[in-house]
C-alpha positions in Angstrom: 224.7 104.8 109.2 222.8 102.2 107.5 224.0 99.1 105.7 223.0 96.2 104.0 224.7 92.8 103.5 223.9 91.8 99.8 224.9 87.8 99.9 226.8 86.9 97.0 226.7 83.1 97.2 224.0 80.4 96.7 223.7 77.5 98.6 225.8 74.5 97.9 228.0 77.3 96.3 231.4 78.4 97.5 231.0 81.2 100.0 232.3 84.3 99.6 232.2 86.9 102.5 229.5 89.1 103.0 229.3 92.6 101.3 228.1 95.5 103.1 226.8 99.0 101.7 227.0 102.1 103.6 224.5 104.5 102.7 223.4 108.3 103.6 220.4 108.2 106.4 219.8 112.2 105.5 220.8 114.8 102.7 224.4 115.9 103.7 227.8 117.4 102.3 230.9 115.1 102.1 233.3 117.4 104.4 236.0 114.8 104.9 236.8 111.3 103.8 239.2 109.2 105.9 239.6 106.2 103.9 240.6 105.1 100.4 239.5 102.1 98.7 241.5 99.3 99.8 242.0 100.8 103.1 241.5 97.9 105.8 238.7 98.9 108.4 236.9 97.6 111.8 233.6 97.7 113.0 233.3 101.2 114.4 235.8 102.7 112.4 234.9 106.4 110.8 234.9 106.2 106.7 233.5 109.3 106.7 232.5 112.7 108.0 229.2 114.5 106.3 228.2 118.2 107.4 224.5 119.0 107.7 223.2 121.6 108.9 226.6 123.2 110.4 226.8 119.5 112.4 229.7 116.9 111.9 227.9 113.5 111.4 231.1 110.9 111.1 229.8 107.3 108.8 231.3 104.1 110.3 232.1 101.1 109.4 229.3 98.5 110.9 231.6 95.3 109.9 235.3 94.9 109.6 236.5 94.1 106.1 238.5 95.9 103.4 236.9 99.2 101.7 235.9 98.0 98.1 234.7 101.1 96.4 234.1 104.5 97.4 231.3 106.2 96.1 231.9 109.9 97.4 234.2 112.5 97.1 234.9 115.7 99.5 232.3 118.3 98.1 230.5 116.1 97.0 226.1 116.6 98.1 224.6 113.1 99.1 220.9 112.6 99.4 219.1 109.9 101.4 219.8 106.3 100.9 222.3 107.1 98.8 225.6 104.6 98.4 228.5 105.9 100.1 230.9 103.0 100.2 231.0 99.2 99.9 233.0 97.0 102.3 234.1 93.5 101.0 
């Protein structure tokens, strides 16, 4: 899945890690979340399964960090591009 690191920090400022955003790549149904916010995750780690199209499409983690906020529910109908969690 796609993320983006949002830098938080200017120069000459005190550095704070990175922050990265997982988002939808397609229109999907949440069928399963594996993580809670908080959760401690690794690069390659499944946050989450979407269902599209009678195929399981699991979301990982592209950088190891702890799970900020979740942005999706099971149920739930994401579209594309849409935030699904952040990782601080």
């Amino acid at each position: 899945m796609t993320f983006r690191r949002a830098a938080r920090s200017w120069p000459g400022e005190k550095k704070e890690p990175a922050v990265a955003e997982i988002r939808a790549e397609m229109v999907a149904n949440v069928w399963r979340v594996l993580v809670s916010e908080g959760d401690q995750v690794q690069d390659g780690d499944t946050l989450v399964i979407l269902e599209s199209m009678k195929m399981e499409i699991p979301v990982l983690a592209e950088t190891a960090g702890v799970v900020a906020k979740l942005h999706v529910a099971e149920g739930d109908v994401v579209q594309e591009d849409e935030l699904i969690a952040v990782i601080d």
